[in-house]
N, C-alpha and C positions, 0 to 999 in steps of 0.2 A: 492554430486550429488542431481538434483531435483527430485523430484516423476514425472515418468513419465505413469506414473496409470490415466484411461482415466474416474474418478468416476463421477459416473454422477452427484452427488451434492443434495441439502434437496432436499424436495419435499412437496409440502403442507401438506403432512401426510401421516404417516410410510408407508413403502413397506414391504410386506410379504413372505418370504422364507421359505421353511420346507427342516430339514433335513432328510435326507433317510439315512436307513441304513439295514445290509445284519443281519435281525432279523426279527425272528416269531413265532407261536408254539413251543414247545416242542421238541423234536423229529427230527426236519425237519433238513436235510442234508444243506453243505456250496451252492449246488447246488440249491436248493431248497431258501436259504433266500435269494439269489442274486436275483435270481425270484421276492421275495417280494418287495426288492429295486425297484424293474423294474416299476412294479405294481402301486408303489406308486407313483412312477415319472410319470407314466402317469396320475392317477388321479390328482395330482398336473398342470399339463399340460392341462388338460380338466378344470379346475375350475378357470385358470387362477394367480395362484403365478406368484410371481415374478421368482423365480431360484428354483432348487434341490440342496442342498448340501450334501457332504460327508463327514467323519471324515476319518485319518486313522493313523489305529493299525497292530498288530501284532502279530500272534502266539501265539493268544487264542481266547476264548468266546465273550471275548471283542471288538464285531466290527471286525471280523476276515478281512479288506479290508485292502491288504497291496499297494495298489498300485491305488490311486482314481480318478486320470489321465485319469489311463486305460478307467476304471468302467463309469465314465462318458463321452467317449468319445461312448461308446455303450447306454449313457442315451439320448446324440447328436442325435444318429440318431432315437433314437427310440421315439424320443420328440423336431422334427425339431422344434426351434425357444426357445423352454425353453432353462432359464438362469441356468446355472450351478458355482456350488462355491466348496472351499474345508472348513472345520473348523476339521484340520489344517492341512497345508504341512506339516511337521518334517525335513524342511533346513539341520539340521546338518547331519540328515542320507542320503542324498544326495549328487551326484557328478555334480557341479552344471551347467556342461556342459550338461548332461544329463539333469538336470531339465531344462534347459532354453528348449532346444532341445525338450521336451515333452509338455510344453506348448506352445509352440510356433507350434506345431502338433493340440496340441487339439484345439487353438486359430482358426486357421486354417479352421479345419473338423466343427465346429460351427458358428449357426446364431445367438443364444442369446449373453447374455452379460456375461462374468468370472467373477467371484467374487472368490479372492484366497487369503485365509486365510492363513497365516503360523506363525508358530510359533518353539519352540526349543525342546518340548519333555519333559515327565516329569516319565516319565518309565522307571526304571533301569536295567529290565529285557530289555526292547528293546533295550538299548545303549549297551548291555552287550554282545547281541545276535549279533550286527555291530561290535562289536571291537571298538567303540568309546567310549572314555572316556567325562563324561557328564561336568568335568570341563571344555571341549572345545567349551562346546555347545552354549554359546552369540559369539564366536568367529568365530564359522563356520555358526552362522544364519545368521551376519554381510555382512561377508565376501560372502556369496553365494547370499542373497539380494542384495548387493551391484552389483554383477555381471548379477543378472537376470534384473537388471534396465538396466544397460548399453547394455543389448543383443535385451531390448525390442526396443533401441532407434532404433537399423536397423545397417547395413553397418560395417565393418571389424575393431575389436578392439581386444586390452591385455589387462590380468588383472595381477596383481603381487601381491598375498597375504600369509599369514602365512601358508596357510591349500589350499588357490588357485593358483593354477598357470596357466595362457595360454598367450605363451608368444610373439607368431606367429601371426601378424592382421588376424582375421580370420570373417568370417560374420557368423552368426546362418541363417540355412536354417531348413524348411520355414521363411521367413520372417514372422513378427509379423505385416505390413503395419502400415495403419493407425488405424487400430482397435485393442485397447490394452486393458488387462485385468483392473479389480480395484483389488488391493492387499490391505491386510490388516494383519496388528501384530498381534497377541492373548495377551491379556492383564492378567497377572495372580498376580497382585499387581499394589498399586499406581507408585510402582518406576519403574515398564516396562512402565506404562503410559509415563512417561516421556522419555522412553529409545526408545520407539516406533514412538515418536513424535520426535526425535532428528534424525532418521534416515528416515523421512516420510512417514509414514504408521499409517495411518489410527487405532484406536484401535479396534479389535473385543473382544467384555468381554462375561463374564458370568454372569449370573443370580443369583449364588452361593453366590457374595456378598449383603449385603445388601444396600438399597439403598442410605444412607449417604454415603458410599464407595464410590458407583457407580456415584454419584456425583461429587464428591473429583477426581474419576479416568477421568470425562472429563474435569473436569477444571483443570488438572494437563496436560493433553495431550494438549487443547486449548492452554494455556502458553506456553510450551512447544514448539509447532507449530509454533504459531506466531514469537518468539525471535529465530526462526530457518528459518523466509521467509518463510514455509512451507503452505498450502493452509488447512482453518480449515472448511469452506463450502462442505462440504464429505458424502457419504454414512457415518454413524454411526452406526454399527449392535451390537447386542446381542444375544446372542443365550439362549433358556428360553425352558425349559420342558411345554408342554402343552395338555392337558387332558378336551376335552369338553364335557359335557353330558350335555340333559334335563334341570336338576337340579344343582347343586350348591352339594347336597349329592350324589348325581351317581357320577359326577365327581371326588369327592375326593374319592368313593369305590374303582374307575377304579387305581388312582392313587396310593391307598395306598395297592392294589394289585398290583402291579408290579411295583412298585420305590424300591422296599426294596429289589430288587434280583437285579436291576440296580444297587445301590450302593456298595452290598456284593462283586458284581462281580469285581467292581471298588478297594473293597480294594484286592482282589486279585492280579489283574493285576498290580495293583501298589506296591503291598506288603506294603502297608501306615502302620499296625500296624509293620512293622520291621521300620520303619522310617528310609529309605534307605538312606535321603538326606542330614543328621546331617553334615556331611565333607565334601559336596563338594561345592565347590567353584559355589557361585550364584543360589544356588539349598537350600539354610540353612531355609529359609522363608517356604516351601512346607512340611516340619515335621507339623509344624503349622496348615497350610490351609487345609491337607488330615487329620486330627488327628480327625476330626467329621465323616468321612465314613461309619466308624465301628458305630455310633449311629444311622443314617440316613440310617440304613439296618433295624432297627426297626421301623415298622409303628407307634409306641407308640410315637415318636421321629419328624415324618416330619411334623408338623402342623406347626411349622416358615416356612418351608421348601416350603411347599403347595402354604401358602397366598403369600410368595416372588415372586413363577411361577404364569401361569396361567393356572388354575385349575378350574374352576364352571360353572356357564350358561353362554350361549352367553353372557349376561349384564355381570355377575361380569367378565369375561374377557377384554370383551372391556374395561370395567372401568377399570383393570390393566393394559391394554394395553396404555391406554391414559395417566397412570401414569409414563408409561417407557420416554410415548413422552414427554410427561413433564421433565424428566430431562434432553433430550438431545438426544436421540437415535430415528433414523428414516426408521431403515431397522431391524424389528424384524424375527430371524430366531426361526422358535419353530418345535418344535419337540415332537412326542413320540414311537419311533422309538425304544425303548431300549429291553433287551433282553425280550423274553418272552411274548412281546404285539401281538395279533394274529390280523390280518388283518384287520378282520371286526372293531374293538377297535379302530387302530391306522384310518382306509377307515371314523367311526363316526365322529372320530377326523378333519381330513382334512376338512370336507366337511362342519361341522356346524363351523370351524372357516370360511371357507372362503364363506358360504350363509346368516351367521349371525354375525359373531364378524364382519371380515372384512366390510359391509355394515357399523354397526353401529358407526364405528372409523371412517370413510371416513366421514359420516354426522356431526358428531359432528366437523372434521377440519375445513370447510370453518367457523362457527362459535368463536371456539378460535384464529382461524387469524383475523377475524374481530375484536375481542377484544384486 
């Protein structure tokens, strides 16, 4: 099947999205950080981003949003015209009538543009909590992508798969029209570059790797694409921790104040020091890639970690900003949204990227195209 994702394509220089998420002080109730989410969608709305995104988890600390459809269709109205995204759907935990059926709702109730990240899940407490077994899980992200393309195209079809079935021409109501989301894979190694690119979608990475990776992971996807017909002129996003102050020192204080409970939290919910993921099938590589969490809960530990994101003054930002656009990436999602960060820290954040870094990235493109 072709991609039928309506991505809008480069742009002379990156687009900027923050993600939101249902975290803030201490203390504060699940009622209470949605509120924050809210909050920050608006300021993002008023300053002009491209979209809000969501993450979503489950049945812990961990981003308690299990359902980011929802959440965003209440960001819809409460931020006519902002662009909304997910990083990540979790495909396999879905029934994927349902999913077509809910975004083609939210598609609907919305004027901005979707940006819908999905990917397969890497929680074995969450697959555990579903009843799904996570060796299934390339088969029912497949399988249920495969079928949200074909429900986006309009008008009454079957699907017949291992894990899918619908076997009655049926049409998805509401209709999707002519306004269709852009989807994107989550990219968590060079070999989903290619797995991602073989089924048309777009890569969304992380920041996590380092840049030779990051490199390697779009010239693996571009390959990829092309010897597949696939279309390689695409949004290209990343999602990247980011921390703005003043100075270049206040920045990294803020961050090395609160990244160390974001990742503690992270080897929780993943339980990464049981290394869950030794025996199952397509999951063997992730013992590996989570095996640093448990260090990077130590401030003594993120200073690779720091320079990788974007972390210091407007300048040194933008100047890592401009390094991402250099490899390849044109839709940077950053965020500091993770547990613990209180309002005002994350309200800093938004607003001197997008009065100061943003500016200064925009001036600098029409320059490097002219050269």
């Amino acid at each position: 099947m072709n991609v039928v994702a309506t991505n809008s394509g480069a742009t002379s220089g990156p687009r900027f999205a923050y993600q939101i998420g249902a975290v803030g002080e201490q203390g504060q109730d699940d009622r209470a950080l949605y509120r924050e989410a809210i909050e920050d969608a608006r300021l993002l709305h008023q300053l002009g981003y491209d979209a809000a995104w969501m993450v979503e988890h489950h049945f812990s600390d961990y981003y308690p949003q299990p359902n980011p459809l929802l959440f965003l269709s209440h960001i819809a109205a409460a931020c006519p015209g902002l662009g909304l995204g997910t990083s990540v759907m979790v495909l396999p935990w879905y029934d994927p009538v349902r999913f077509a059926e809910d975004l083609a709702m939210l598609s609907t109730l919305t004027d901005g543009a979707l940006h819908i990240g999905m990917g397969r899940g890497t929680a074995k407490s969450e697959y555990d909590a579903f009843g799904i077994g996570m060796e299934t899980a390339r088969e029912r992200f497949r399988e249920t992508w495969q079928f949200t393309q074909r429900a986006v195209q309009g008008g009454k079809f079957t699907y017949a798969g291992k894990h899918v079935a619908f076997p009655e021409p049926t049409e998805i109501r509401p209709a999707f029209g002519a306004r269709k989301p852009n989807f994107y894979g989550a990219i968590g190694s060079i070999e989903s570059a290619g797995i991602m690119a073989d089924l048309g979608l777009p890569p969304l990475c992380l920041s996590s790797f380092p840049d030779h990776i990051l490199k390697r992971i779009l010239e693996t996807w571009r390959t990829r694409s092309a010897a597949a017909g696939h279309p390689t002129s695409t949004n290209l996003p990343i999602s990247i921790k980011c921390f703005v102050a003043d100075t270049d020192a206040e920045a990294q204080a803020l961050a090395l104040k609160y990244l160390p409970e974001f990742f503690a939290l992270q080897v929780r919910h993943y339980q990464s020091d049981d290394a869950p993921w030794g025996n199952i099938e397509g999951y063997q590589q992730f013992n590996k890639m989570f095996a640093n969490l448990r260090l990077l809960s130590d401030p003594a530990n993120l200073g690779p970690y720091l320079a990788q994101n974007l972390v210091g003054s407007p300048e040194t930002v933008a100047r890592r900003v401009r390094q991402y656009a250099d490899l390849g990436f044109n839709y940077l999602l950053v965020s500091n949204a993770t547990v613990g960060v209180p309002r005002a820290v994350r309200h800093q954040t938004i607003r001197l990227f997008a009065e100061e870094v943003m500016p200064r990235v925009r001036a600098a493109a029409p320059a490097v195209a002219a050269a």
